[in-house]
DSSP file (Angstrom, degrees, kcal/mol; ACC not computed):
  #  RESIDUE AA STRUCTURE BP1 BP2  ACC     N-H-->O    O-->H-N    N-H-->O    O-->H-N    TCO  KAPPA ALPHA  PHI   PSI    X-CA   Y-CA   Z-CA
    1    1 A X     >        0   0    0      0, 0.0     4,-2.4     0, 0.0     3,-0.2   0.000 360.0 360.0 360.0 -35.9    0.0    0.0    0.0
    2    2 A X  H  >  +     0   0    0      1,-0.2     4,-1.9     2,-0.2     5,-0.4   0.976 360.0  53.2 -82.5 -54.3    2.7    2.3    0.9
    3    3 A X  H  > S+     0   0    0      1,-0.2     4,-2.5     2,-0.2    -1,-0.2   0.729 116.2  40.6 -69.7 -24.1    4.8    1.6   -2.0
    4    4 A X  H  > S+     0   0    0     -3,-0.2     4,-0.8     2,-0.2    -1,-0.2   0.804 111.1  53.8 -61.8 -50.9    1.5    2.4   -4.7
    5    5 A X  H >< S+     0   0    0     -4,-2.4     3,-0.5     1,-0.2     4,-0.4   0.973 118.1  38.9 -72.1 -40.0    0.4    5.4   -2.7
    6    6 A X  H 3< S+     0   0    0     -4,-1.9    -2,-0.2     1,-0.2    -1,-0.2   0.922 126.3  40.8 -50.8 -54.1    4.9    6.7   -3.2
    7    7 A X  H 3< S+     0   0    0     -4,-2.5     4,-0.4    -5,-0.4    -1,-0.2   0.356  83.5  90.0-117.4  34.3    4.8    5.5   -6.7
    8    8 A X  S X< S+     0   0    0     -4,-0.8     3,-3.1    -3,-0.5     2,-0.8   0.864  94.9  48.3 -64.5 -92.1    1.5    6.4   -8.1
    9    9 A X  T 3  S+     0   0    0      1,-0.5    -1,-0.2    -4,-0.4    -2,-0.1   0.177 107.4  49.7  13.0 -46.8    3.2    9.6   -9.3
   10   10 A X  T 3  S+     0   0    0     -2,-0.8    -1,-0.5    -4,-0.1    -2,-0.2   0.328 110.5  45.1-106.4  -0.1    5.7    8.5  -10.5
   11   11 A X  S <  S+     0   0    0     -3,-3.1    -2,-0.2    -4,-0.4     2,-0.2   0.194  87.7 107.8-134.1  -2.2    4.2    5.8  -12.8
   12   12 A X  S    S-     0   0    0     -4,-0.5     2,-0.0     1,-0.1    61,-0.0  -0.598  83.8-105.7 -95.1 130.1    1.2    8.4  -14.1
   13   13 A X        -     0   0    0     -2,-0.2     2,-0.3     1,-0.1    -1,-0.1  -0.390  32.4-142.9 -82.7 153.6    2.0    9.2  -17.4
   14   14 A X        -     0   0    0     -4,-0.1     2,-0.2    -3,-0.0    -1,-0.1  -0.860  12.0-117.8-120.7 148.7    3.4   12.6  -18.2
   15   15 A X        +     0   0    0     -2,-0.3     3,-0.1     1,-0.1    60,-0.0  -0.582  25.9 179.0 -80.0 130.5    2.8   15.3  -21.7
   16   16 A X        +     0   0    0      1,-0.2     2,-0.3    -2,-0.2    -1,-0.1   0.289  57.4  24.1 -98.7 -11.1    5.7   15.7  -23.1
   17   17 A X        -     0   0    0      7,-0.1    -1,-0.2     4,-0.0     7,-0.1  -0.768  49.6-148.2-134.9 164.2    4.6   18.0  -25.9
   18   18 A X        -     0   0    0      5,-0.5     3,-0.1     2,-0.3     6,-0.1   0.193  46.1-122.4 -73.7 -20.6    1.9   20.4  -26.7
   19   19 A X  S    S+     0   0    0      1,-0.2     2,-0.4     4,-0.1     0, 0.0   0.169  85.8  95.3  77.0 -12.0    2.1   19.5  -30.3
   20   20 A X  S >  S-     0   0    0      3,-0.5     3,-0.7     1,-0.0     2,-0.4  -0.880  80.5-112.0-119.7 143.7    2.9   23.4  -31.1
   21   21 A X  T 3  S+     0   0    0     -2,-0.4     3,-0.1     1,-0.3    -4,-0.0  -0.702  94.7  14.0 -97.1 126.0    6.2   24.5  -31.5
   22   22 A X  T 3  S+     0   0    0     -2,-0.4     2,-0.6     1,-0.1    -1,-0.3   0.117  96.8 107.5  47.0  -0.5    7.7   26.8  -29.0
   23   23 A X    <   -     0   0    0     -3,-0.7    -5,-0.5     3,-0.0    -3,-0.5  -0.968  61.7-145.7-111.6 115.5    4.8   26.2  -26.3
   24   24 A X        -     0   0    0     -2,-0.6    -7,-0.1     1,-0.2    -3,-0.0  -0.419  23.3 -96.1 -67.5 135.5    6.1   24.1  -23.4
   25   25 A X        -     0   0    0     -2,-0.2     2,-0.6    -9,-0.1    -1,-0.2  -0.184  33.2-129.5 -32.0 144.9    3.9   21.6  -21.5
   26   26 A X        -     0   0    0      1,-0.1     3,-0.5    -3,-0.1     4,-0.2  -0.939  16.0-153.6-135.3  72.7    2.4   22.9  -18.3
   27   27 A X  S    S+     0   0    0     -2,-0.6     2,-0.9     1,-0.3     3,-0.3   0.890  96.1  27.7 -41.7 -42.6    3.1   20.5  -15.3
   28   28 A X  S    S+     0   0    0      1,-0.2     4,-0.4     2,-0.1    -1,-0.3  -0.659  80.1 150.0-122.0  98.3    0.5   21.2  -13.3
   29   29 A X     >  +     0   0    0     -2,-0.9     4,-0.8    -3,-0.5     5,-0.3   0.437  65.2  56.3-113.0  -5.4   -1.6   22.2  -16.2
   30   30 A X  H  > S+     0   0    0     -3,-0.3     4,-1.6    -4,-0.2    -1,-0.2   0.780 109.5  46.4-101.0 -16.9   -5.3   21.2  -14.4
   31   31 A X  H  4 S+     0   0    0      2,-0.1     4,-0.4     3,-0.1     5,-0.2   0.774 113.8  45.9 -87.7 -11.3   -4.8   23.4  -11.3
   32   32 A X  H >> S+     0   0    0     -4,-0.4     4,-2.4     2,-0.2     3,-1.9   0.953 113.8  54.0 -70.5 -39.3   -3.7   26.4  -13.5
   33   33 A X  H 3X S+     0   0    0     -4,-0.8     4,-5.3     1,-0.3     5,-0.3   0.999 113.0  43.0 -56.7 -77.4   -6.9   25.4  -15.8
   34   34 A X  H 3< S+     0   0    0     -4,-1.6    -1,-0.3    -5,-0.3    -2,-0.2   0.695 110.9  50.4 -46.4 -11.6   -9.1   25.6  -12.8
   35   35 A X  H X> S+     0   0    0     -3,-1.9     4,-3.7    -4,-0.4     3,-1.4   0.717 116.3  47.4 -86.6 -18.2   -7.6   28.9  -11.2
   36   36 A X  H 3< S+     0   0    0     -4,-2.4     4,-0.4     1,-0.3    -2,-0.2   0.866 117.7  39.8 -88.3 -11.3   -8.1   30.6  -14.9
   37   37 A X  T 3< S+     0   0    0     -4,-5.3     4,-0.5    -5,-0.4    -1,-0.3   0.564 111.1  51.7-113.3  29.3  -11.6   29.4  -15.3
   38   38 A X  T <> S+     0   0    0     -3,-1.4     4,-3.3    -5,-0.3    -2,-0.2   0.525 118.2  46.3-113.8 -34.2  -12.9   29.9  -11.8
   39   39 A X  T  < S+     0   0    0     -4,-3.7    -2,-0.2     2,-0.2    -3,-0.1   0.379 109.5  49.9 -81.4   7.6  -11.3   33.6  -12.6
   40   40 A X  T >> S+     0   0    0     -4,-0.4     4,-2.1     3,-0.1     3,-0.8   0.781 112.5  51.8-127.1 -77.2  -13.0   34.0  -16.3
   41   41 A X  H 3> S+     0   0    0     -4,-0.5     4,-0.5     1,-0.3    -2,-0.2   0.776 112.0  45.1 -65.7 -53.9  -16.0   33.0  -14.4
   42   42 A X  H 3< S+     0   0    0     -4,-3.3     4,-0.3     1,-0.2    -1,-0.3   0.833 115.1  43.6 -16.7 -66.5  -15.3   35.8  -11.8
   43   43 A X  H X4 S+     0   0    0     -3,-0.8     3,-0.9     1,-0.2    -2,-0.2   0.774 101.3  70.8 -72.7 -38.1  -14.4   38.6  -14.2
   44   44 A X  H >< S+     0   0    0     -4,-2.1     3,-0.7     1,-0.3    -1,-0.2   0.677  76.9  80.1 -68.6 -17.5  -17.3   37.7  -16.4
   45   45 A X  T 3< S+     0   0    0     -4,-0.5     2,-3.5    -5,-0.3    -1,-0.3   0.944  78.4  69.0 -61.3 -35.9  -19.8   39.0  -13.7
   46   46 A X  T <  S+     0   0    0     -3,-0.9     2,-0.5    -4,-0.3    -1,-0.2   0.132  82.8  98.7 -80.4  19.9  -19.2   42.8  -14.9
   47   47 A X  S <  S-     0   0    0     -2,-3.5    -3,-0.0    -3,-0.7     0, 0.0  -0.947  92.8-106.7-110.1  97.4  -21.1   41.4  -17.9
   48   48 A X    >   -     0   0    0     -2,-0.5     3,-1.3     1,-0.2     6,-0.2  -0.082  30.9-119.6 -25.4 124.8  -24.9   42.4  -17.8
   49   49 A X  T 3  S+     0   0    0      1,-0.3    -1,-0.2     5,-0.1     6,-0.1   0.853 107.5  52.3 -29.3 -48.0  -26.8   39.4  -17.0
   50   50 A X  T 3  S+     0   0    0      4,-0.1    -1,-0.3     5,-0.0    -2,-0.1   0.872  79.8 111.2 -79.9 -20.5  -28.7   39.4  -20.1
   51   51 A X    <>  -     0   0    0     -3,-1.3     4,-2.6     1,-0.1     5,-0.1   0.057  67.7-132.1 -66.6 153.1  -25.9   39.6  -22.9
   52   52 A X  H  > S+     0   0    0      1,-0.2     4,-1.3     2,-0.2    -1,-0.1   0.860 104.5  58.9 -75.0 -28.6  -25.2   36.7  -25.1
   53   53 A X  H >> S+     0   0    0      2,-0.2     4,-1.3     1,-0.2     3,-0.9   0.968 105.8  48.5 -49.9 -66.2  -21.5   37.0  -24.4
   54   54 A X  H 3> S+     0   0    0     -6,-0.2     4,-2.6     1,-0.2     5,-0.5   0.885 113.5  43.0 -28.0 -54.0  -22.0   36.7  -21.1
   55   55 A X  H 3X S+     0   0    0     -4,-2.6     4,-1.4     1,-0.2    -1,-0.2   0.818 111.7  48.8 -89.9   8.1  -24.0   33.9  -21.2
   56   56 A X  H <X S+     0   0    0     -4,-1.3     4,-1.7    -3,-0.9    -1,-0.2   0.735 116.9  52.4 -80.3 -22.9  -22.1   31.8  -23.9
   57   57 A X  H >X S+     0   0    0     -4,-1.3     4,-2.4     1,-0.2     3,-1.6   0.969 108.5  52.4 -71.1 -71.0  -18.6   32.8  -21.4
   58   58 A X  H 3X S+     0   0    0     -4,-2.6     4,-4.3     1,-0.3     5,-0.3   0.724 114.7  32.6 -48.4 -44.4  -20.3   31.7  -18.9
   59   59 A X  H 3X S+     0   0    0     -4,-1.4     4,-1.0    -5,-0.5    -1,-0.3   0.720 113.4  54.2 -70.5 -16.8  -21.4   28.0  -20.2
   60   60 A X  H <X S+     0   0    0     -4,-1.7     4,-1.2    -3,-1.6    -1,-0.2   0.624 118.4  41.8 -92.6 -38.2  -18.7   26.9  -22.3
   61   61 A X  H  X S+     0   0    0     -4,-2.4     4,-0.7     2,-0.2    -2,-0.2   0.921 110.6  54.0 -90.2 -22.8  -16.3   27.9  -18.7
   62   62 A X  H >X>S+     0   0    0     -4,-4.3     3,-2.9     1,-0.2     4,-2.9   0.995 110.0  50.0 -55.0 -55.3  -18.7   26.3  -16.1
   63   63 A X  H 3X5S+     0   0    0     -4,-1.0     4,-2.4    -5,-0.3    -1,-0.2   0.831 113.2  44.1 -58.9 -15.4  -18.5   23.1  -18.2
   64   64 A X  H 3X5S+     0   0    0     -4,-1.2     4,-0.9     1,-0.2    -1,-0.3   0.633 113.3  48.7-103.7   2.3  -14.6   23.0  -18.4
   65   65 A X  H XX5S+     0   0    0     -3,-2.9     4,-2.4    -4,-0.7     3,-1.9   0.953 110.0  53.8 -69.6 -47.2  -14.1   23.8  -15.0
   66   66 A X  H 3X5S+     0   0    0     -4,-2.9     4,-3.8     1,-0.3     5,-0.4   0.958 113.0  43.5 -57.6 -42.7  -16.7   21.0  -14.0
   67   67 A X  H 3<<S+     0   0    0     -4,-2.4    -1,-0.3    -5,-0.5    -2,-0.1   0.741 106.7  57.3 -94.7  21.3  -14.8   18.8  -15.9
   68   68 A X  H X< S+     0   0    0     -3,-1.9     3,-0.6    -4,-0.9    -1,-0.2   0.737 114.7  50.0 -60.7 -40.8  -10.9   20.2  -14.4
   69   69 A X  H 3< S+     0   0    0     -4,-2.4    -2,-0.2     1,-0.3    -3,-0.2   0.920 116.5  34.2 -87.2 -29.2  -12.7   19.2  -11.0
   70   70 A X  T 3< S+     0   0    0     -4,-3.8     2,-0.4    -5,-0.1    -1,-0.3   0.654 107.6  70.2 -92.2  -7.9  -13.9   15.8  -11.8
   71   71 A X    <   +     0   0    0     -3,-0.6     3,-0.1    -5,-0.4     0, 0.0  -0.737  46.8 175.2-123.1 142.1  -11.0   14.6  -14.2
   72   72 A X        +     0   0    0     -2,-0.4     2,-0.6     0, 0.0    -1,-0.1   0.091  66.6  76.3-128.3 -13.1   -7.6   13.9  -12.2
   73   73 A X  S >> S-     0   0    0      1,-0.2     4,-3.4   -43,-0.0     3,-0.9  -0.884  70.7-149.2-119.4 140.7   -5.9   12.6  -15.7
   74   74 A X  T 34 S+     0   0    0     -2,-0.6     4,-0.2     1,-0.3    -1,-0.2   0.472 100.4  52.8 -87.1  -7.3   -4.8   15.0  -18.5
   75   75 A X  T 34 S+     0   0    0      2,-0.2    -1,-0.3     3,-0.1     5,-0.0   0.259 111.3  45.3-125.7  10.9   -5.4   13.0  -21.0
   76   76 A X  T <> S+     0   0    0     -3,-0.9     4,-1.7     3,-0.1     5,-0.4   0.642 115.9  48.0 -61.2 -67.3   -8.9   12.4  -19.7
   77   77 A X  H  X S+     0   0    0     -4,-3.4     4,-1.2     1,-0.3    -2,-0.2   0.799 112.5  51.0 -56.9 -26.2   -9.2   16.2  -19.2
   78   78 A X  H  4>S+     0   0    0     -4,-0.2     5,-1.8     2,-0.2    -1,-0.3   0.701 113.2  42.2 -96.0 -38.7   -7.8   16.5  -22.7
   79   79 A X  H >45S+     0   0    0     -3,-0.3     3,-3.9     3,-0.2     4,-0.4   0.868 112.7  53.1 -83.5 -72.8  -10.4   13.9  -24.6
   80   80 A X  H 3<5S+     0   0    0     -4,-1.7    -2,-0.2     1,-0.3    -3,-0.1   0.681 111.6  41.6 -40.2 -49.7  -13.5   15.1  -22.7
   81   81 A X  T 3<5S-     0   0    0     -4,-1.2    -1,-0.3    -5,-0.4    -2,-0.1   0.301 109.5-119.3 -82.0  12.9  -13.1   19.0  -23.6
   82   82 A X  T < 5 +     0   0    0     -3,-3.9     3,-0.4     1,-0.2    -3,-0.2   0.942  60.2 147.0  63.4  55.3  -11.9   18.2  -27.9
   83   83 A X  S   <S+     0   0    0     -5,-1.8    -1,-0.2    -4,-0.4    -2,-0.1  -0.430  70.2  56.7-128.2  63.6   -8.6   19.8  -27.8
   84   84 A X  S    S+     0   0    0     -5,-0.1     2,-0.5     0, 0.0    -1,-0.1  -0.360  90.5 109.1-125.1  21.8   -7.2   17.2  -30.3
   85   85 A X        -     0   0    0     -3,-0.4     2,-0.2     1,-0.0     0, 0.0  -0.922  63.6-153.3 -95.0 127.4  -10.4   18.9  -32.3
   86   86 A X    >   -     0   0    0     -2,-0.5     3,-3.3    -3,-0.1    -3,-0.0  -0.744  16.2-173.2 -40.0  36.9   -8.9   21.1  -35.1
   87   87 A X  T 3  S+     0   0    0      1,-0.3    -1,-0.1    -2,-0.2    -2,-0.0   0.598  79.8  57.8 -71.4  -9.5  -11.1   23.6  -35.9
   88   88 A X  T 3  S+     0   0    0      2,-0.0    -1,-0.3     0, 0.0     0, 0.0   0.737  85.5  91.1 -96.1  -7.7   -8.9   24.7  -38.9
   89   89 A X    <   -     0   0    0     -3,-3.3     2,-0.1     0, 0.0     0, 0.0  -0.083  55.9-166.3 -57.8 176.7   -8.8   21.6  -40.8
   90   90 A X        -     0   0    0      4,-0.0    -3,-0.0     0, 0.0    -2,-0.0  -0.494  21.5-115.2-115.9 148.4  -11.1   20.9  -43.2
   91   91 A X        -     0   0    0     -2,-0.1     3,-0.4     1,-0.1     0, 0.0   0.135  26.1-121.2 -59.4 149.6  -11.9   17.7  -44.8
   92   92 A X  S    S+     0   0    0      1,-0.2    -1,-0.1     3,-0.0     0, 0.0   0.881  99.5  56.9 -81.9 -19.2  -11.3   17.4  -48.4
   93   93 A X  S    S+     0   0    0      2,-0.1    -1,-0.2     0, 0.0    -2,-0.1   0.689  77.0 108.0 -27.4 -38.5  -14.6   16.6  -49.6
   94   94 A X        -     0   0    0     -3,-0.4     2,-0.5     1,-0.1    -4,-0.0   0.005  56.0-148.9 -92.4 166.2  -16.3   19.2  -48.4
   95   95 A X        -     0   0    0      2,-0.0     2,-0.5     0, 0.0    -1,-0.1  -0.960   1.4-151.8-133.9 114.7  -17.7   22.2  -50.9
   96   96 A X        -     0   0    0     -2,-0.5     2,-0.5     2,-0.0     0, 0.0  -0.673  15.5-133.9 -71.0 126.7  -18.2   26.1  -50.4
   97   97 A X        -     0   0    0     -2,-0.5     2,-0.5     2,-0.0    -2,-0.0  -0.910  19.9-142.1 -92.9 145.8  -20.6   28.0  -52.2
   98   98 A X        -     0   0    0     -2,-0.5     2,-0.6     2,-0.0    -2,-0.0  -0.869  13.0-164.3 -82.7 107.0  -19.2   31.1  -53.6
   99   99 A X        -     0   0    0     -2,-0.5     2,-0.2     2,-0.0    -2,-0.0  -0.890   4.7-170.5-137.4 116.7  -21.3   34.2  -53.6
  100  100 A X        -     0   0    0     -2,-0.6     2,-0.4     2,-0.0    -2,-0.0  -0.568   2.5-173.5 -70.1 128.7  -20.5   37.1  -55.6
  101  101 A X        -     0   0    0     -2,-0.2    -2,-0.0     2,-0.1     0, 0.0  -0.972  21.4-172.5-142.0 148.0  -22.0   40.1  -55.4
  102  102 A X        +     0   0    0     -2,-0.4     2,-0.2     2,-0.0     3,-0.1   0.147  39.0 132.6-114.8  18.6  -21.7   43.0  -57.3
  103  103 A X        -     0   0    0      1,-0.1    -2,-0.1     0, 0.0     0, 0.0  -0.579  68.0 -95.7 -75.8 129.2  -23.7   45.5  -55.3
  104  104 A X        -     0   0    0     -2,-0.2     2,-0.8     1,-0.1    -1,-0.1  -0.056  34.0-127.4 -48.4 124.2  -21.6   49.1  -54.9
  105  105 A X        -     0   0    0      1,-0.1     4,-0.2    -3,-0.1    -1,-0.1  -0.400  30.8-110.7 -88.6 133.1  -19.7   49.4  -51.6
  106  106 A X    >   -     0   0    0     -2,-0.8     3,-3.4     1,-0.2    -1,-0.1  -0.091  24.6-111.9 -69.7 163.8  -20.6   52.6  -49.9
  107  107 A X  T 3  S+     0   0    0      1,-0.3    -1,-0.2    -3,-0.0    -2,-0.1   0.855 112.6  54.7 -45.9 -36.2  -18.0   55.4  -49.6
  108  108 A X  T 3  S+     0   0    0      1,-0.2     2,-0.8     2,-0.0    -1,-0.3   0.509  93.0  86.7 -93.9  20.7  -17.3   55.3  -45.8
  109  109 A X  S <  S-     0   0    0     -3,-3.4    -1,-0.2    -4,-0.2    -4,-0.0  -0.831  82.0-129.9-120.0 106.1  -16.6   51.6  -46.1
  110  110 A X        -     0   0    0     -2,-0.8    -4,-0.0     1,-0.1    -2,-0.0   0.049   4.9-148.7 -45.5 156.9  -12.9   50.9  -47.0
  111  111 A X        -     0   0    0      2,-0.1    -1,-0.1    -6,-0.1     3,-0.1   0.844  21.5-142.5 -67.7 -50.4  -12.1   48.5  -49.8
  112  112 A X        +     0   0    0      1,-0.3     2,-0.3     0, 0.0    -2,-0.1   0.227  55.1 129.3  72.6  -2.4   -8.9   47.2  -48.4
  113  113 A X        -     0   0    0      1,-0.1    -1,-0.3     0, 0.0    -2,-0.1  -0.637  68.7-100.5 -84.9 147.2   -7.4   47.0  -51.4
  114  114 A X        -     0   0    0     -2,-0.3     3,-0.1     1,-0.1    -1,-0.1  -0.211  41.5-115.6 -56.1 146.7   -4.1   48.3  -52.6
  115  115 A X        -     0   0    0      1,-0.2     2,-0.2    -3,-0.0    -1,-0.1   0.044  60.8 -63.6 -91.0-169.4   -4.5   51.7  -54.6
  116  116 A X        -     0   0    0      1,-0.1    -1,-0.2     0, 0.0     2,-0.1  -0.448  59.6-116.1 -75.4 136.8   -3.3   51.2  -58.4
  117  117 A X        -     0   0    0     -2,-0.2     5,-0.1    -3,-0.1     4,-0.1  -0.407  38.6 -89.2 -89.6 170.1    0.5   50.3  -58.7
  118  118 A X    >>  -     0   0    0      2,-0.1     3,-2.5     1,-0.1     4,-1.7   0.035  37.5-114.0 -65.8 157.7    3.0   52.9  -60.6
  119  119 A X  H 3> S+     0   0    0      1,-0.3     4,-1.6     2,-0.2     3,-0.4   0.915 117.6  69.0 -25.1 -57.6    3.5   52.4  -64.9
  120  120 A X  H 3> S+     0   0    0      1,-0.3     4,-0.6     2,-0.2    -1,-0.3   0.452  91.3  52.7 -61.2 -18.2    6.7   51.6  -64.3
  121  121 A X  H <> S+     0   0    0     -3,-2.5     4,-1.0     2,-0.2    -1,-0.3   0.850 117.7  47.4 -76.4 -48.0    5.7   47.6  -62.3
  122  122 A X  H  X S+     0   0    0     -4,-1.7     4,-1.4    -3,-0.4    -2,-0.2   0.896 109.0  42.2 -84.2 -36.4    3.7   47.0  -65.5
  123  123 A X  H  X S+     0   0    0     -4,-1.6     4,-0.8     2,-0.2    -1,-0.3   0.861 117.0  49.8 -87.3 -16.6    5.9   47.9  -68.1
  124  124 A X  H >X S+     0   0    0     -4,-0.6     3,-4.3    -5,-0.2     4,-0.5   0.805 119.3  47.8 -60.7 -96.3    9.0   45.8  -65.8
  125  125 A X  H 3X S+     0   0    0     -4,-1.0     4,-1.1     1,-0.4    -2,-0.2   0.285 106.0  52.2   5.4 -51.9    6.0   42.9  -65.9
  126  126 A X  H 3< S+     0   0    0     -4,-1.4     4,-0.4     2,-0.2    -1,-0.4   0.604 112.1  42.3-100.8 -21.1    5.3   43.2  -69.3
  127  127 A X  H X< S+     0   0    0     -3,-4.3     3,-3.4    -4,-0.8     4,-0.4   0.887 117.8  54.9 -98.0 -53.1    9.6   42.7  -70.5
  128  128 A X  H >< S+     0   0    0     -4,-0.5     3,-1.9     1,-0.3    -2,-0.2   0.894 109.8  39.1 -52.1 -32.0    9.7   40.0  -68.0
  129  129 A X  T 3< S+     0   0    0     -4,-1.1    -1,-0.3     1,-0.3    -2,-0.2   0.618 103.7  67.4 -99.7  16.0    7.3   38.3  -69.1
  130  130 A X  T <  S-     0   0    0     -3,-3.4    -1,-0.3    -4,-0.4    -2,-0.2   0.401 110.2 -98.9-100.5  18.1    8.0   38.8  -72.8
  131  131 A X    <   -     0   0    0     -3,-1.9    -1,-0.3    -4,-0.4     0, 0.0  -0.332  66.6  -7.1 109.6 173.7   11.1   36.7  -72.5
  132  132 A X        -     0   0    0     -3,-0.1     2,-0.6    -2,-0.1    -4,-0.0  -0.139  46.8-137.2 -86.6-172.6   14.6   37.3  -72.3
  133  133 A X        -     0   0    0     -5,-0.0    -1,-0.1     0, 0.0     2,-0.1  -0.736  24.0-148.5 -99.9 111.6   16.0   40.1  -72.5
  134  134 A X        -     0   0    0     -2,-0.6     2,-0.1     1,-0.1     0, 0.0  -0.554  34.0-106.4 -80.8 174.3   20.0   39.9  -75.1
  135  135 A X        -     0   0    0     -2,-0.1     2,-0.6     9,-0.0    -1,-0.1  -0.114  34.4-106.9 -79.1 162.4   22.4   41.9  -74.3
  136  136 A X        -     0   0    0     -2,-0.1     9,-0.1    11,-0.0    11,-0.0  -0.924  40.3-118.6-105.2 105.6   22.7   44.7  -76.8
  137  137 A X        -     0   0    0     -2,-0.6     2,-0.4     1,-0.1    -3,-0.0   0.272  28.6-149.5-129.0 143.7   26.3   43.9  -79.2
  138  138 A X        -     0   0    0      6,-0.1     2,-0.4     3,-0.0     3,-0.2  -0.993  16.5-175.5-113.1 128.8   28.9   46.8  -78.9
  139  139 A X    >   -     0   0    0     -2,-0.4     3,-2.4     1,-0.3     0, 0.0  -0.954  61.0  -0.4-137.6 157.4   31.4   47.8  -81.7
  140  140 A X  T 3  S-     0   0    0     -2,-0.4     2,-0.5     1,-0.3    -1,-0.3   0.867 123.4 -60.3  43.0  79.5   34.2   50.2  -82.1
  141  141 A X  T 3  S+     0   0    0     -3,-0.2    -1,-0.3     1,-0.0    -2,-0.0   0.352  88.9 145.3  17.2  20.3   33.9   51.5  -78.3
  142  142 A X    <   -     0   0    0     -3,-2.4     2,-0.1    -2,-0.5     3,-0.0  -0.453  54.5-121.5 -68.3 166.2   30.0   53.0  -78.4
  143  143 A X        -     0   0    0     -5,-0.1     2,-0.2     1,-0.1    -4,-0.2  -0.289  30.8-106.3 -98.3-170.2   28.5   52.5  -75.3
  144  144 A X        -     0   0    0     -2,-0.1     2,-0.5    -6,-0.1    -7,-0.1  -0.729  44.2 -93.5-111.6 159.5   25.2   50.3  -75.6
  145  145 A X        -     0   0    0     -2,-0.2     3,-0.0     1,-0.1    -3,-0.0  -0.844  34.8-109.4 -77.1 118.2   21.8   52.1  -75.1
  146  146 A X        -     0   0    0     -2,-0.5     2,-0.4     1,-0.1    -1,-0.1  -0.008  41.0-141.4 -27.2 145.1   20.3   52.2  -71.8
  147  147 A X              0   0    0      1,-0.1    -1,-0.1    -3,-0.1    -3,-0.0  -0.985 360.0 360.0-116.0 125.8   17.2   49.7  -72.5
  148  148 A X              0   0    0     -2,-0.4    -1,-0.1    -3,-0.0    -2,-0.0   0.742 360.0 360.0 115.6 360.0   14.1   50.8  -70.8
């Protein structure tokens, strides 16, 4: 009994990775979880009761608190809440629809697009892309004509 209760601890498997590169593993990553969502939960009172922010903070951190306090195993804690769920993937099957619309955007709503770029990109654009470029032949010491 004594030798289980010593080397439970030590025999409980330990995260070695985060999977993300430059963010270190968290040893004691289920009491930090509980301080930050018993403090979320805190902070969130200053929230009018009735807003939908409020009440989405609030339900999405009671459940992962509840299940920091029930769950002793990280890799418990870790299946139960999805976080090996990917929320940037998407399958390759899957299909967008596109919708274009061509309705005028009013004046006090920026474009984001870059303004037009100078002659001088287009006409570079336009010799690259019209092949290369020879050298222009020099005889009897004239200098070659600037191209361009």
């Amino acid at each position: 009994m004594f030798v289980r209760r010593l080397a439970r601890p030590l025999m409980a498997k330990v995260k070695e990775t985060t999977g993300i590169v430059g963010l270190d593993v968290v040893p004691n990553a289920r009491e930090v979880l509980i301080s930050l969502y018993s403090k979320t939960l805190k902070e969130i009172q200053s929230v009018p009761e009735d807003e939908g922010y409020r009440k989405a903070v609030e339900s999405f951190t009671r459940h992962r608190l509840q299940v920091c306090e029930e769950e002793a195993e990280w890799e418990t804690i870790e299946k139960r809440l999805g976080c090996e769920w990917k929320p940037w993937g998407v399958p390759d099957d899957y299909e967008c629809e596109v919708i274009e619309n061509d309705a005028p955007v009013p004046k006090h709503i920026p474009l984001h697009r870059p303004g037009p770029l100078p002659e001088e990109f287009y006409k570079t654009m336009e010799t690259i892309a019209s092949g290369p470029v020879s050298e222009p032949a020099v005889t009897d010491g004239e200098k070659p004509k600037q191209v361009g």
